[in-house]
N, C-alpha and C positions, 0 to 999 in steps of 0.2 A: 160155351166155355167149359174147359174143365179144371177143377181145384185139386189140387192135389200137395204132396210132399216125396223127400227124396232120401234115401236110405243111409248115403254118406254125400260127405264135401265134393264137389266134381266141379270143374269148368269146361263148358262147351263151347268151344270156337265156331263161329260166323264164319261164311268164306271169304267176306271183308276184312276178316282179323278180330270184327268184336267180340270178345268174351263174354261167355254168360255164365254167371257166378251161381250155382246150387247149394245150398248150406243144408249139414242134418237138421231134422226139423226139430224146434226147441217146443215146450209145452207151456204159453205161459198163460196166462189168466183170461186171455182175451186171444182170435186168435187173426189178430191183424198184427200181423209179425213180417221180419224177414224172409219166415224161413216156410211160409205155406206161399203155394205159385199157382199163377194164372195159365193158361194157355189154351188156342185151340183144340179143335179134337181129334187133327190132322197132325197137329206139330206136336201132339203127348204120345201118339201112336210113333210118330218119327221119333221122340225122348227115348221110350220104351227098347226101341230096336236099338239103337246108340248104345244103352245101359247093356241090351244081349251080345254085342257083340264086344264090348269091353270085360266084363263079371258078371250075367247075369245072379251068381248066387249074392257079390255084395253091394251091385247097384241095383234099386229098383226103385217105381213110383207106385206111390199108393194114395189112393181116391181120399179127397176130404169132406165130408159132409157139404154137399152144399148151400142147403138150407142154413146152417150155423153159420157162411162167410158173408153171406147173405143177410143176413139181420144185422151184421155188426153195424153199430149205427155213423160210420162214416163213410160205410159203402155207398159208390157213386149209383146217382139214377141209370137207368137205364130207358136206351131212347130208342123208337122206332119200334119194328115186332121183335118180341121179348125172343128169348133163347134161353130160357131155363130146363134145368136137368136135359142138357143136351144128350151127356153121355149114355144115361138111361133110354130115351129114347132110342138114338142111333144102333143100342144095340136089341132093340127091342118092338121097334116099330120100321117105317118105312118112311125117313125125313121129309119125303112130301106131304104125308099123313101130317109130321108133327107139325111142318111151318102152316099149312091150311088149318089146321085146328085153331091156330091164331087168326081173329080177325082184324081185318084194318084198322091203323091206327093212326091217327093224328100227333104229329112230333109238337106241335104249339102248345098241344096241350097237356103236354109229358113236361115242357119246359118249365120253370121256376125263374121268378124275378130273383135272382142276385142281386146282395148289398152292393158290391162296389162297382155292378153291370157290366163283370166280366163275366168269360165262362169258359173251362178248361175242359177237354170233349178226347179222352182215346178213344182209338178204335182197336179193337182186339180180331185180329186176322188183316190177309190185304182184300181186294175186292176185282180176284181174279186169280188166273195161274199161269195162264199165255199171256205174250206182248200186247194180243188182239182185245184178250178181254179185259186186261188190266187199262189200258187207253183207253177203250172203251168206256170203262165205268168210272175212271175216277172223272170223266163229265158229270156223275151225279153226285159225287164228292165237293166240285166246286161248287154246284147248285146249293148243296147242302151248306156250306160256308157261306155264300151268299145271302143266304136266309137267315142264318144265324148272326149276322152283320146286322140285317135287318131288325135286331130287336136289345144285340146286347155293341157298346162299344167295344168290348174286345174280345176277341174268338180266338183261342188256342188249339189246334188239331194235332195230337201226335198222334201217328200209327205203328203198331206192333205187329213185324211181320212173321212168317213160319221160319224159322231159321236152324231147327235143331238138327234135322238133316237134307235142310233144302240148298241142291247143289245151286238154285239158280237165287242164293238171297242177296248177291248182288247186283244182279240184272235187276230185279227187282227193287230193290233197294233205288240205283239208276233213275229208274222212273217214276217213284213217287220224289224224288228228289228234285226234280224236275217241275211239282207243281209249288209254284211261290207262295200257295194256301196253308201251306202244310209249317208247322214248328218244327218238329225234329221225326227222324226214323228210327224204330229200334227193334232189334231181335228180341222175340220171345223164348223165355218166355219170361213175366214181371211174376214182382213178388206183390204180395196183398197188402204190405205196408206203401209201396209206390204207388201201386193201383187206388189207394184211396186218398192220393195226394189230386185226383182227378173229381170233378162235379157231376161231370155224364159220358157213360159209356156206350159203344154202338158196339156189338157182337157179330161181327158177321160171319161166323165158321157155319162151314158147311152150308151155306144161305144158295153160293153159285150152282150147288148142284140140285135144286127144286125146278117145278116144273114153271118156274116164274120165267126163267130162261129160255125157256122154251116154247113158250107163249108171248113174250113183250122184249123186245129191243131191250139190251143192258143196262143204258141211260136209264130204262123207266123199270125197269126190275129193283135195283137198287133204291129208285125215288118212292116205290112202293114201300122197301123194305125200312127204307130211313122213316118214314110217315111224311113222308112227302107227297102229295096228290098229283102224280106226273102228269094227268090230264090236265091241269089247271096251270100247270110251265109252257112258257111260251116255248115252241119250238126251235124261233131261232135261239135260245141261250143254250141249245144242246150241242153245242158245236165241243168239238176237242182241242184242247189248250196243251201246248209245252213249251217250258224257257229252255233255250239249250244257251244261251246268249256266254252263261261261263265256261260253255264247255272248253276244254284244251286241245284244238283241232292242228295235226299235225300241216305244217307247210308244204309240203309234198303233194297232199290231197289238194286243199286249198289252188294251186299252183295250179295243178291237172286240170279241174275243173274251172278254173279263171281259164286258162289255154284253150279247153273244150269251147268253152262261150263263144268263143274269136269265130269258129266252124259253125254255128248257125243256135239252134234252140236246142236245150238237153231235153232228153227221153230217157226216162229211167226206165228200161226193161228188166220186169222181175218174174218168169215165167213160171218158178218152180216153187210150191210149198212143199211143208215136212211131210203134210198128207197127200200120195198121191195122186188120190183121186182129184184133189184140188187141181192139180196142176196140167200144166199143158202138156200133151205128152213131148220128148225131147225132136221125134224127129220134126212135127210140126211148131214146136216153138224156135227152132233153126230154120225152118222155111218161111215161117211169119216174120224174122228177123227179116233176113234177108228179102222178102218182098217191103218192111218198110223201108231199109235204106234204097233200093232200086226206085222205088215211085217217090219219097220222098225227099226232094237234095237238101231241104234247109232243117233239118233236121240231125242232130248227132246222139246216137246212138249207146248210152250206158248201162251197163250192168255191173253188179255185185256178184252175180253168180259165175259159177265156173260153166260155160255151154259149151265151147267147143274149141279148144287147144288150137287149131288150124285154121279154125276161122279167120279171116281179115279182114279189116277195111278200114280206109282213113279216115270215115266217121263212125267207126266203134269203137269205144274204151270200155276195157275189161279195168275195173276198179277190185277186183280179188283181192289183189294182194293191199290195199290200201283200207278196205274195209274189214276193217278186223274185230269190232267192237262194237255195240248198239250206237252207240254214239256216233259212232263216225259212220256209220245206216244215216241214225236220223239227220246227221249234218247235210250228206247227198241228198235226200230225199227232199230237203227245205230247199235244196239249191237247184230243184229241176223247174222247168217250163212243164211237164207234162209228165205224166206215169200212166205205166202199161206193165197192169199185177194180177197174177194168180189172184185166189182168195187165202190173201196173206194179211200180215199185220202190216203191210206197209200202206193199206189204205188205210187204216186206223191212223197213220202216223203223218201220212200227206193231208187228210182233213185238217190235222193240227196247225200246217202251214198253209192252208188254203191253196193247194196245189192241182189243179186239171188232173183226174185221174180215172182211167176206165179201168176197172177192176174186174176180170171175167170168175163167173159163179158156175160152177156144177149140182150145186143142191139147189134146193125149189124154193125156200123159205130165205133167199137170200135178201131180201126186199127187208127183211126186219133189219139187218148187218147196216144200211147205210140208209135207214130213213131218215135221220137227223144231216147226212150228211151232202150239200152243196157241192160240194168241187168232186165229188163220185159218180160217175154214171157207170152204168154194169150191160154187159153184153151175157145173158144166159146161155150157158152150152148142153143141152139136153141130152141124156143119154139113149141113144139109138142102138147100142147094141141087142146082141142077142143071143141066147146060152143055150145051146142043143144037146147039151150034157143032160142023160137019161140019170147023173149020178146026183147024190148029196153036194158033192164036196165038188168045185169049178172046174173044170178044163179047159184051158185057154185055147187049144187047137180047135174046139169047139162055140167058141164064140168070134161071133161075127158084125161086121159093122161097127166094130166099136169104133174107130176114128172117124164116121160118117159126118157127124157134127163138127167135128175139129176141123173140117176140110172147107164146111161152108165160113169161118172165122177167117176176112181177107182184112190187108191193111188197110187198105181206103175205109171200109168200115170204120176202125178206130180210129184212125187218124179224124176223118171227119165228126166224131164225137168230142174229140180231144177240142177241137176248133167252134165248136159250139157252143164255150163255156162262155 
């Protein structure tokens, strides 16, 4: 976390609409005030840039001691491995250095009996920054609720997300909204007199990017990081949960896909990710198409994505224009028999609905992405290419074989996996 204050009055808009209220900082005797702020060490660097492109001569943030906000004696506990003097650190060391210099901690025993055995618990950052690994990990956000059920009767969780120039805070926002564990969401960053209106706080800035991630499944990165012993969680409670139940799903969609039913079992085709090594290349993700409607007839065929303007067939619906919104992603995805995805987030999001889905992998380490996960089985595509470029820098007329492996990926394969669940 970083402490800091701000040079004049400003409000910073959310892309939600919420305001975030900055005040000059006042001096008073004590310094749990208004007017000294909490935030990550991502979302002060984002402040920063916001203040440069407004004035930077008469907005600016300047650091507050934070050993001194620290001692005030209504400052909440702090749970799980510590993140003190973050900012020093980050700019000073190498953040996997600082988190391993912490060693494991037991969250039981950070806890405190409470007089009226409640317990109010922010978290300062979200616990992710893609669709994939924010699903992902607030599995161990329930766990962590769970537990905390386990000992006090009431458990309040609010989270504070990066909001100061994040265009996606309300895609995010979306999906913690979504978990029924949660009390409320709010854009960072908070002031120090809110902040100690809390019992115990979880820091997780800059946590995702340690080598914890890269060693252990998300679920159990985070269970590590809260002082949760992930060896010691059963496995099956690692599953991924979301209520879409309020969502406000247009009728039109709805409609589509009651119509689609009528035509046999849906198949949610989602060939392409952002990154495209992930993805299928276009011309074999239109022939893979096209060999599962040919072999199989009780199948109907859907996508979100845009593949091919000229494509046809009276078991394919292009859902483009209808999914416009994560929401109305997750709504299709709950409502399919079966999925057939890149390495995207929508396997993160069908585990949620317990939905049959083969999910093809390009990297080697894919086996950690869906260990927890039942209703995923993965089909690996190994890279067979090969680069005969004498140079540094790639030539593609000089690499060969690349599509070798894409070529042995037939539909009977997944189809027959799909039917094995």
């Amino acid at each position: 976390m970083i402490f800091f204050r701000v040079s004049c009055n400003i409000n910073i808009k959310a892309t939600d609409g919420s305001m975030v209220s900055y005040y000059k900082f006042r001096r008073p005797s004590e310094l749990n005030n208004e007017t000294a702020y909490i935030t990550t060490y991502e979302d002060f660097l984002d402040l920063e840039s916001v203040f440069n492109r407004i004035d930077k001569e008469k907005y600016f943030a300047k650091l507050l001691n934070e050993e001194n906000i620290r001692s005030i004696e209504e400052f909440p506990l702090e749970l799980g491995i510590p993140n003190k003097n973050e900012y020093l650190y980050k700019n000073n060391y190498k953040i996997d250095e600082y988190f391993f210099e912490n060693t494991k901690v037991d969250i039981f025993q950070q806890l405190k009996k409470n007089k009226n055995d409640e317990i109010n618990l922010v978290i300062i950052g979200g616990l992710g920054k893609t669709i994939s690994e924010m699903i992902a990990s607030t599995t161990a956000l329930r766990i962590l609720y769970n537990k905390l059920c386990e000992i006090y009767k009431s458990v309040k969780i609010d989270i504070y997300l990066n909001a100061s120039n994040n265009s996606f805070y309300s895609r995010d926002k979306s999906i913690y909204k979504k978990l029924n564990f949660l009390n409320n969401i709010y854009p960072l960053s908070i002031s120090v007199k809110n902040f100690t209106q809390y019992d115990y706080f979880i820091d997780t800035s800059s946590f995702i990017n340690t080598t914890y991630f890269r060693e252990l499944n998300y679920v159990d990165a985070w269970l590590y990081k809260f002082g949760i012993d992930y060896k010691s969680v059963d496995a099956k409670l690692k599953y991924n949960e979301l209520d879409i139940s309020s969502l406000d799903i247009k009728k039109s969609l709805i409609d589509t896909i009651n119509n689609a039913r009528k035509k046999g079992k849906l198949l949610l085709y989602h060939p392409y990710s952002a990154n495209a090594k992930k993805s299928i290349p276009q011309t074999y993700a239109l022939s893979l198409l096209r060999d599962i409607l040919q072999k199989n007839d009780d199948y109907v065929v859907i996508s979100t994505l845009s593949l091919d303007s000229k494509f046809k067939d009276d078991r394919f619906i292009d859902l483009t224009k209808e999914s416009k919104t994560l929401n109305d992603f997750m709504f299709i995805i709950s409502q399919m028999d079966g999925i057939l995805t890149a390495d995207t987030a929508t396997f993160h999001i069908s585990d949620a609905f317990m939905i049959p889905t083969v999910a093809i992998f390009t990297i080697e380490d894919y086996e950690k992405e869906i260990k927890y996960y039942n209703f995923v089985k993965s089909i690996f595509i190994k890279d067979e290419s090969k680069n005969l470029s004498k140079f540094i820098f790639d030539n593609e007329d000089l690499t060969f074989y690349r599509f070798e492996s894409w070529k042995k990926l037939k539909a009977k394969q997944i189809i027959k996996l799909l039917e094995s669940f």
